[in-house]
C-alpha positions, -999 to 999 in steps of 0.1 A, spaced: -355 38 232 -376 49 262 -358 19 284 -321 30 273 -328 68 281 -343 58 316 -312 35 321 -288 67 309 -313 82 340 -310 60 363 -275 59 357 -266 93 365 -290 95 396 -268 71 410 -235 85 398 -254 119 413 -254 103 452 -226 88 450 -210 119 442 -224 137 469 -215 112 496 -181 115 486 -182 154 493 -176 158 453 -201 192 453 -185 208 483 -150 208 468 -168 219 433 -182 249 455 -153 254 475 -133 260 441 -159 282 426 -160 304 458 -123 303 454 -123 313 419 -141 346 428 -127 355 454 -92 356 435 -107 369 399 -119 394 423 -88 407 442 -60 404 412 -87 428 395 -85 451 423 -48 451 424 -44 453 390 -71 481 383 -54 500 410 -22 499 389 -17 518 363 -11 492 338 -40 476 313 -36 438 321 -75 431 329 -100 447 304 -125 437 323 -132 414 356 -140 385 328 -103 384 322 -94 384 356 -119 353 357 -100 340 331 -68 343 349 -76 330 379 -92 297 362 -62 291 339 -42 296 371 -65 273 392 -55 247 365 -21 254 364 -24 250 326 -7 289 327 -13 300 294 14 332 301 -16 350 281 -21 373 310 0 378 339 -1 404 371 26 429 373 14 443 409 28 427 445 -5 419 454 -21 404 419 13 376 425 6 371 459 -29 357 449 -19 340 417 10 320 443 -21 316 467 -42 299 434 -15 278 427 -12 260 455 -48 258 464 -53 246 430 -32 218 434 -46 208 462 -84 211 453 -81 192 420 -60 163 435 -88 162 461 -112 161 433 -94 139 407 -89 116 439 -127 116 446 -141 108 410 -113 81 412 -124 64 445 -160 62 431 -150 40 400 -126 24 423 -150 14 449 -180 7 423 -152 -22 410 -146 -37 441 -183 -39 451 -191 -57 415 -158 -80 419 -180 -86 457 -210 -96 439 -225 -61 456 -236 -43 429 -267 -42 410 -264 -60 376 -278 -31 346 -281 -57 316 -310 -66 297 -319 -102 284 -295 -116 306 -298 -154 318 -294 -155 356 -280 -189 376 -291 -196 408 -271 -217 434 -240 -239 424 -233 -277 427 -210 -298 406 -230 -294 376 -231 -255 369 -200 -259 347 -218 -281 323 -247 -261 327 -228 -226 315 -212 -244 286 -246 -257 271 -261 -223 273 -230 -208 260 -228 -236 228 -261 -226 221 -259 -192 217 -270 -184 179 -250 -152 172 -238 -140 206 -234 -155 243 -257 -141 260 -247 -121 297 -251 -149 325 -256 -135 361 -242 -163 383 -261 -156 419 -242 -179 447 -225 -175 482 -194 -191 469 -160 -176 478 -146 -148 460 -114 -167 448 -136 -196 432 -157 -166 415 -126 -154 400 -117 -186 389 -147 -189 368 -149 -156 354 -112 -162 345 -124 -197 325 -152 -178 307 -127 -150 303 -139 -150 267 -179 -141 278 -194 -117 299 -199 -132 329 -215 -109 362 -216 -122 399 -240 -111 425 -240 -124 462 -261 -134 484 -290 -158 491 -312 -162 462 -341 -167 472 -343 -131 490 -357 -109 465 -338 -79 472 -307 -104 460 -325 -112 427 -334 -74 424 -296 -68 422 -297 -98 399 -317 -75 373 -343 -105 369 -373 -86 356 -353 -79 324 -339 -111 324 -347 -135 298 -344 -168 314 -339 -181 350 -318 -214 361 -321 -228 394 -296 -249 406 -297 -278 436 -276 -250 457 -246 -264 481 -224 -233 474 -216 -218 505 -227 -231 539 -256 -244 525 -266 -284 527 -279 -309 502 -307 -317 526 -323 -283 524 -316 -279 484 -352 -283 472 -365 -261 498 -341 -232 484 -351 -239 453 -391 -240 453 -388 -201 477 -363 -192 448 -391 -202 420 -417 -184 444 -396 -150 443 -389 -151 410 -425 -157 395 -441 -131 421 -413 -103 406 -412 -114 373 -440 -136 360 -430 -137 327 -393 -150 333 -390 -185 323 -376 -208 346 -362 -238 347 -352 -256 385 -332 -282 394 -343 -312 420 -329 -338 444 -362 -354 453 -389 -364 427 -415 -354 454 -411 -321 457 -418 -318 417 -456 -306 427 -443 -280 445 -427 -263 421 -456 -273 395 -476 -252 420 -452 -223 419 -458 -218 381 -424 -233 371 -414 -236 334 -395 -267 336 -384 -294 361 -357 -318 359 -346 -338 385 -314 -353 394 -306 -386 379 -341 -395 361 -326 -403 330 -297 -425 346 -324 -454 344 -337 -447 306 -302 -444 295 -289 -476 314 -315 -495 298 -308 -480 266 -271 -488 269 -282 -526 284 -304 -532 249 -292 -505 224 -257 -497 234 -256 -468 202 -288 -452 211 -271 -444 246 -241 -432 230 -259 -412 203 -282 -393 231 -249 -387 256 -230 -370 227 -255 -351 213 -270 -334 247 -233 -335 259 -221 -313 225 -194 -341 221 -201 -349 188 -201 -314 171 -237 -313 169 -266 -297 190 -302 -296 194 -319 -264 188 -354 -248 184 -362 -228 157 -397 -212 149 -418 -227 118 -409 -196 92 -437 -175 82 -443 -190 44 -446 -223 57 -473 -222 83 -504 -236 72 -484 -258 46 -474 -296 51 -444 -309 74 -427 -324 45 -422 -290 30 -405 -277 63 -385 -309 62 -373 -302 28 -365 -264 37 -343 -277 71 -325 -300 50 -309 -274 23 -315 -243 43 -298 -252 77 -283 -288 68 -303 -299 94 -326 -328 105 -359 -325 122 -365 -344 153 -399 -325 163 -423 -303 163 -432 -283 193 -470 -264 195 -476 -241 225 -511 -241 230 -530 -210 247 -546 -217 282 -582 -220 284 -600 -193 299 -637 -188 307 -646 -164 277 -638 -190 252 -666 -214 264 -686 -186 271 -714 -172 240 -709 -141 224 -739 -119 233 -734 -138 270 -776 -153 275 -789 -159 308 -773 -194 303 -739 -180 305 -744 -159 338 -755 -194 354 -722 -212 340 -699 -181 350 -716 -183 387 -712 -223 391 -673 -217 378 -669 -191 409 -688 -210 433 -667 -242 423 -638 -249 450 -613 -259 419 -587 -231 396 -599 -242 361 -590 -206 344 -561 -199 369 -525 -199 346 -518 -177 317 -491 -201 310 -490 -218 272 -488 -253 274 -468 -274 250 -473 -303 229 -443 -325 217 -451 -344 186 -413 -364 179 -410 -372 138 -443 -355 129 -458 -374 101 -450 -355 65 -486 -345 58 -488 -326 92 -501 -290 87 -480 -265 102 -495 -241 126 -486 -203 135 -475 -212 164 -453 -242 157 -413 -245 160 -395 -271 153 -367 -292 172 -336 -299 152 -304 -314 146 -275 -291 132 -242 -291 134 -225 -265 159 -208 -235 148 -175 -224 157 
């Protein structure tokens, strides 16, 4: 609640200055000014009369405002030379002013379209999923996220230097999703900023060549994108994309989530397909969402942690129609309290000083580790922190 009020905020501040670049509060106090002026002579040259028309100077406010409008509600209307000669005088100032103003509130929505259609404006979702670079592969990329969203697509922030007209071509063949563009050079972090990444859920780098950029310096891109992202927003997972096996420790340094590298299961599945010709068919359609089913993860419900596998492979099998393929345990990092005692003797202080004077990290991620375990045996005892990876057919 706090977040969406300080959006609403946030919001309005900038809605505020834009407002006020565009010269929006000097017409709004030009009007007023003009507004009492005229409530203020019609009142004069009607008191002066001998008629009754204003009771007050409220109603020659009134007048005047109605008359500003031209809405002319006919409610009230001067009878002296000089009360029409300022209600003409209204009237055509009034036409003026509130074109100038309806023009200005315009030209700010206007011009706030055209710098999001540029990629220039900042992006103000939350739990978004934000792409980094382009090659030949994004396509495949954005449908696999998209097939595997569970009730709803979830926002994708695509953050490229390719050309407008190719931008609008994708946003025209996800038509059907909510898809946001933001230029510029992703590995700059006032370009990810824009890119809302600290509220984002997920982050995909890509092998960039969009734009002027080469294949050769791809990887470099891509391990100063992965070092901008985890100093703004440690807790972003995220998920890069390499040419050259080598530079994997790189990016292992840089506190990555996940690495996969171009073409390293082209071998496995070429053998695969040399002396199990199905098994390579079977693995292409399913990661491929050819054959109308998908792998997802799902987390270990809450009555059957601490119970055996076979009951969780029961529940998956008339719950979700599904198959289990494995489970998945993220295991919390080591850190120097666990091995230390709990009322901390003399013994510990020495063990806590040889840590620090060591030259090696030991305690140095807060990143959970994972452990695989593919077709978990059926007396395996589910943990609280288990999930499991299944087989299920895809929704439509």
């Amino acid at each position: 609640m706090k977040e969406r009020i300080l959006g609403i905020l946030i919001y309005f501040r900038e809605a505020f200055y834009t407002l006020k670049k565009q010269n929006f509060f000097s017409l709004l106090m030009l009007i007023s000014v003009l507004l009492f002026v005229s409530s203020l002579l019609s009142y004069y040259f009607e008191l002066s009369s001998s008629g009754d028309i204003f009771k007050g100077f409220w109603d020659a406010v009134w007048w005047s405002f109605v008359t500003l409008t031209t809405v002319g509600y006919g409610d009230i209307v001067p009878k002296t030379l000089g009360g029409r000669l300022v209600g003409i005088g209204i009237m055509i100032s009034g036409i003026a002013l509130l074109s100038l103003i309806t023009a200005t509130i315009s030209s700010v929505f206007v011009e706030r379209r055209i710098r999001e259609g540029k990629g220039l404006e900042a992006v103000r979702e939350k739990g978004h999923i934000v792409i980094c670079g382009w090659n030949q592969n994004a396509t495949a990329v954005i449908d696999g996220i998209l097939a595997q969203g569970v009730h709803k697509a979830p926002v994708l922030v695509l953050v490229n230097e390719l050309p407008l007209d190719e931008i609008e071509e994708i946003q025209y063949r996800y038509k059907d999703y909510e898809i946001k563009y933001v230029s510029g050079h992703f590995t700059r972090e006032n370009v990810l900023a824009r890119a809302n990444i600290k509220k984002a859920t997920a982050a995909v780098i890509l092998a960039d060549t969009s734009g002027e950029n080469t294949r050769d310096s791809a990887d470099e891109r891509t391990i100063f994108a992965t070092l901008a992202i985890k100093s703004m927003a440690p807790h972003v997972k995220t998920f890069a994309e390499l040419l050259n096996p080598e530079n994997r420790e790189h990016l292992i340094r840089a506190n990555v989530d996940e690495v996969f590298v171009r073409g390293e299961l082209t071998g496995p599945l070429l053998a695969n397909a040399v002396i199990s010709p199905g098994v390579s068919r079977v693995i292409k359609d399913l990661i491929t969402f050819r054959a109308g089913f998908v792998f997802k993860q799902i987390p270990v419900p809450n009555f059957l942690r601490g119970r055996r596998c076979a009951e969780f492979i029961e529940w998956l099998r008339i719950e979700k129609d599904a198959i289990l393929v494995a489970i998945i345990s993220e295991i919390e990092p080591l850190k120097l309290e666990d091995i230390l005692s709990e009322d901390y003797t003399a013994i510990d202080e020495f063990i806590k000083r040889q840590f620090e004077k060591s030259d090696k990290e030991f305690f140095s991620s807060d990143k959970k580790r994972m452990s695989v375990s593919i077709n978990s045996g059926r007396d395996y005892m589910l943990q609280a922190n288990d999930s499991g990876v299944i087989i299920v057919k895809e929704k439509a």
